[in-house]
C-alpha positions as MATLAB code, in Angstrom:
seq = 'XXXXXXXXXXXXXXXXXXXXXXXXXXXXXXXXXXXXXXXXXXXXXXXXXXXXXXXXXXXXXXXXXXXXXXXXXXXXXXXXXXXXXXXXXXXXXXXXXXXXXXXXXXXXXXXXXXXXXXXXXXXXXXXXXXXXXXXXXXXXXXXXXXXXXXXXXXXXXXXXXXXXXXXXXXXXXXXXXXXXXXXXXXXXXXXXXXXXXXXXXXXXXXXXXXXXXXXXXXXXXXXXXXXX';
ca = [
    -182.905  -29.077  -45.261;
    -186.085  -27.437  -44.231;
    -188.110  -29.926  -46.037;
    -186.707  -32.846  -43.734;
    -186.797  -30.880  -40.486;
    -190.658  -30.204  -41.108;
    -190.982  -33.494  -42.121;
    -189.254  -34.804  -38.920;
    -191.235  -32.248  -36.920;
    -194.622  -33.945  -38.359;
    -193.872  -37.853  -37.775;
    -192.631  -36.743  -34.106;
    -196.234  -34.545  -33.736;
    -198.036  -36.939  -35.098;
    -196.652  -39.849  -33.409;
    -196.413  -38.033  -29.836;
    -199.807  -36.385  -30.735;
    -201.554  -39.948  -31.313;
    -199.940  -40.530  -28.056;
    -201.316  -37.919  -25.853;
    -204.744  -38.739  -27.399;
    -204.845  -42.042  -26.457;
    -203.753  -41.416  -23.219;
    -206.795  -38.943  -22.698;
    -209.303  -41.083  -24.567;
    -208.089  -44.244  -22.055;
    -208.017  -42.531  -18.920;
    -211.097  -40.614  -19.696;
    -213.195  -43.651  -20.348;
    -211.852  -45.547  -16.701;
    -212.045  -41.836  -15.025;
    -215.876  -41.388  -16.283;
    -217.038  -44.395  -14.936;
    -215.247  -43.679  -11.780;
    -216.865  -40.147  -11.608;
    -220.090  -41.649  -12.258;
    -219.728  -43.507   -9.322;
    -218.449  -40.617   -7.268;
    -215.453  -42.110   -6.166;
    -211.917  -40.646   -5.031;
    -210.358  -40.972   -8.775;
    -212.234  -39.230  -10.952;
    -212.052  -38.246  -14.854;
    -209.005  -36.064  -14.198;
    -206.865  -38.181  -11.988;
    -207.454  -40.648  -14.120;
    -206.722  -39.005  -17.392;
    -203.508  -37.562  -15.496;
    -201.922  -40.598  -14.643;
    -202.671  -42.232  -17.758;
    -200.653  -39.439  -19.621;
    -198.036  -39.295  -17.216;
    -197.602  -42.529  -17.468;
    -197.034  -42.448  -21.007;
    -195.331  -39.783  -20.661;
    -192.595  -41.287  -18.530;
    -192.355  -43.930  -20.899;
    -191.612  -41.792  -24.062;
    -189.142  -40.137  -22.303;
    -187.234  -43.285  -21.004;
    -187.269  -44.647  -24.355;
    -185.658  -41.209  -25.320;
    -183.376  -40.994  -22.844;
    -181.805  -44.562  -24.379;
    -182.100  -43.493  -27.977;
    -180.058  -40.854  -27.196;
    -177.533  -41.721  -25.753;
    -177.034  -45.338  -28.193;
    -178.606  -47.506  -26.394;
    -175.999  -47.474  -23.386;
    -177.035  -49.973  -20.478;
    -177.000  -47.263  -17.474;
    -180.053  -45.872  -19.688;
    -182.295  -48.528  -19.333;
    -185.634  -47.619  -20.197;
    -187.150  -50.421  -18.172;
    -185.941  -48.897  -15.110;
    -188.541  -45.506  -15.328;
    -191.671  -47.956  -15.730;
    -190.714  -50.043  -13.022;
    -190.379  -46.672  -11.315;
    -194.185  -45.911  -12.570;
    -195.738  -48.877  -10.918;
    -193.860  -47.956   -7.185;
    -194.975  -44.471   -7.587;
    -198.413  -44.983   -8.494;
    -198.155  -47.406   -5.415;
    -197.999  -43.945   -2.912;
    -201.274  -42.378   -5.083;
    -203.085  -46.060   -5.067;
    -202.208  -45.702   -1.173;
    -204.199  -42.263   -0.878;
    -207.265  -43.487   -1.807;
    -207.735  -46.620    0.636;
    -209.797  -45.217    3.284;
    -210.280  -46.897    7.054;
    -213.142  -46.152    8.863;
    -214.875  -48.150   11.513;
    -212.797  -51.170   10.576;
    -214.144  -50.808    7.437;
    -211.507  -50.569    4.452;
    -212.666  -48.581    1.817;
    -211.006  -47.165   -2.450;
    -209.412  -50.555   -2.985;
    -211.074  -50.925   -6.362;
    -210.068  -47.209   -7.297;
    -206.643  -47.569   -5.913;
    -206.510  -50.808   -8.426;
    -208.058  -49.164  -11.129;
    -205.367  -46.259  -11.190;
    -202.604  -49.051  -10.948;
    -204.251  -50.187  -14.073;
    -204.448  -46.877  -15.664;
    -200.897  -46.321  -15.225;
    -200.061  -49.299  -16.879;
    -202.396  -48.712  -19.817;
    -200.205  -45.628  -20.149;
    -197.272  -47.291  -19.759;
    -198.126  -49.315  -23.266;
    -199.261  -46.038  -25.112;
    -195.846  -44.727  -24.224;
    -193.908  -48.247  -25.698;
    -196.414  -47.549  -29.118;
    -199.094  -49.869  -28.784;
    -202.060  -48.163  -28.369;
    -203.935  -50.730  -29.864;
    -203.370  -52.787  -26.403;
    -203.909  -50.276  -24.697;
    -207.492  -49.650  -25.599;
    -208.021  -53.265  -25.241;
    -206.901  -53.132  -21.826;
    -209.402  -49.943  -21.301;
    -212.479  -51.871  -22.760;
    -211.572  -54.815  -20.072;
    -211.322  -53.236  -17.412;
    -214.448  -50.912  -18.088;
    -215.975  -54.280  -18.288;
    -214.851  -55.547  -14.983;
    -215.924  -52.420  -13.172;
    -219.705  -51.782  -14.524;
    -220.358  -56.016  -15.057;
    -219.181  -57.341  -11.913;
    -221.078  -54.556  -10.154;
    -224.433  -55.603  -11.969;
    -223.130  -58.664  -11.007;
    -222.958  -58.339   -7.438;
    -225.706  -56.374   -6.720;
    -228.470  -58.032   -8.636;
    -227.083  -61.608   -7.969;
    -224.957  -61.851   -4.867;
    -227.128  -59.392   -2.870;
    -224.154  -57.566   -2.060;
    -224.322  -56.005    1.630;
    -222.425  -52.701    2.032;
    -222.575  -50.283    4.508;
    -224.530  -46.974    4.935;
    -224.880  -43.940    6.508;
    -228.113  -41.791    7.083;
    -228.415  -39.113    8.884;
    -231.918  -37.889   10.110;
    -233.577  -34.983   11.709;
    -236.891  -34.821   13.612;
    -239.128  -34.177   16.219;
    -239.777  -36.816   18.376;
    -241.192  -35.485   21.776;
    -243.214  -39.146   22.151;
    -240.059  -41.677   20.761;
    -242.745  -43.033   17.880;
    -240.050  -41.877   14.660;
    -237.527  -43.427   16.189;
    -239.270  -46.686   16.877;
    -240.622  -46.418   13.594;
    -237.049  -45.540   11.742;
    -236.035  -48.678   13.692;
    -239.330  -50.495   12.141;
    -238.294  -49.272    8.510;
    -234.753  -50.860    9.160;
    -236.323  -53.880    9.946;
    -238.733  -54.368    7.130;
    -235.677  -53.312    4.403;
    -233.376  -55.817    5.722;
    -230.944  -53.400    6.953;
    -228.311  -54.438    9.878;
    -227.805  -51.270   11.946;
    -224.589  -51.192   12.998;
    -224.334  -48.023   15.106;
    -226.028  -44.874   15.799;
    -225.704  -41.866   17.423;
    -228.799  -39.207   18.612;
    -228.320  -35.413   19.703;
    -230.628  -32.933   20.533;
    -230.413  -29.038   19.767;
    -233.204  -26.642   20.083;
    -236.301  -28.948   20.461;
    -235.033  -31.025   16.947;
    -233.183  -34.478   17.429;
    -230.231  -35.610   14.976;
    -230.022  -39.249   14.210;
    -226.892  -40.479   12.666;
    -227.686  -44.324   11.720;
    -224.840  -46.481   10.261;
    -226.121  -50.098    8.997;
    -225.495  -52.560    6.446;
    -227.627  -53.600    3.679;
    -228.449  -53.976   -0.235;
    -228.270  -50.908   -2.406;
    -231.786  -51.238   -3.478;
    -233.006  -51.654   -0.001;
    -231.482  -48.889    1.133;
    -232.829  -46.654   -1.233;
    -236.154  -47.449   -0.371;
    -235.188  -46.874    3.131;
    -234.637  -43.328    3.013;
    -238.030  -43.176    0.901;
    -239.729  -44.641    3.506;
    -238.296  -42.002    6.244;
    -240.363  -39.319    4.667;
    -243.160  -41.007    5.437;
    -242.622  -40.917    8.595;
    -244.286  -38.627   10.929;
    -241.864  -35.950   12.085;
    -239.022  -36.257   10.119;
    -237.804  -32.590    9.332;
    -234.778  -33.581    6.715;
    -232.882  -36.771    5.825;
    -229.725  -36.860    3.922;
    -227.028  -40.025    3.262;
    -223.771  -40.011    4.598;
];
């Protein structure tokens, strides 16, 4: 008798142990990538829904075995219960600002996440770590992929500090706009104790704007510069 317990105790720890791994090892690799990129959903979100996830789905799939496969214990109904719930999180992330919408690729990516958890909870790990390699794919390849070939314009937001009692740094932050092929799109100056504050908002290439701010130190009387 104690024999088959322990032996039941080590398939169900070793199967819900693979489980739990996978789930961590899946959402991990998505949540690195994410946190690489400082965005919203990071390494622990994304682990976390990827286990819960699975999680939910073990337990539906419990839920039916136990009580013989009745019909009010669908297990079908807790997934479909995953994807509106991670709907609400996905929701969180999406971020308007200056009629700019903002997290819709991390708000997708943790919809995508939940369902890789979803088939680590059904037993099929093996898909699931297909799934994580394609869509680790589609977020670092498509990014190359924009930026080096599409010229991708996004949108910025420098703020600088200086003394300007003659207006030359500003006509020459303006002339280092110009020459990186940045749109400015808005800006905002105050003045505190003899030191203006610039807050420039424009549109542009990554790699242009990187050289932007490089080019601000150059600039005669710029005290500090940092990106929004």
């Amino acid at each position: 008798m104690f024999a088959t317990a322990y032996a039941t105790f080590a398939h169900e720890f070793y199967h819900y142990g693979s489980q739990i791994l996978f789930a961590l090892l899946c959402g991990g690799m998505i949540g690195l990538e994410r946190e690489l990129k400082n965005k919203a959903a990071g390494i622990k979100t994304n682990m976390l829904i990827c286990l819960g996830a699975a999680l939910y789905t073990s337990a539906s799939i419990m839920i039916t075995s136990e009580t013989g496969g009745d019909a009010q214990a669908d297990p079908s109904r807790i997934a479909a219960q995953i994807v509106s719930g991670i709907g609400f999180l996905g929701g969180g992330t999406i971020i308007q600002s200056r009629g700019a919408i903002t997290g819709l690729t991390t708000a997708a990516t943790i919809w995508v996440v939940a369902a890789i958890g979803v088939c680590i909870g059904i037993g099929h790990p093996e898909l699931a770590l297909a799934w994580t390699l394609a869509v680790l794919l589609v977020l670092t390849l498509t990014s190359i992929f924009e930026d080096r070939i599409l010229g991708r314009t996004l949108s910025f937001t420098c703020i600088v500090v200086f003394v300007d009692p003659s207006s030359e740094s500003r006509l020459s932050v303006n002339q280092a706009l110009t020459e990186n092929d940045l749109a400015l799109t808005d800006f905002n100056i105050s003045s505190h104790l003899g030191l203006s504050t610039m807050t420039l908002n424009y549109v542009g290439h990554r790699n242009k704007n990187r050289k932007f701010i490089l080019d601000l130190w150059h600039i005669p009387g710029i005290r500090e510069v940092r990106q929004g």
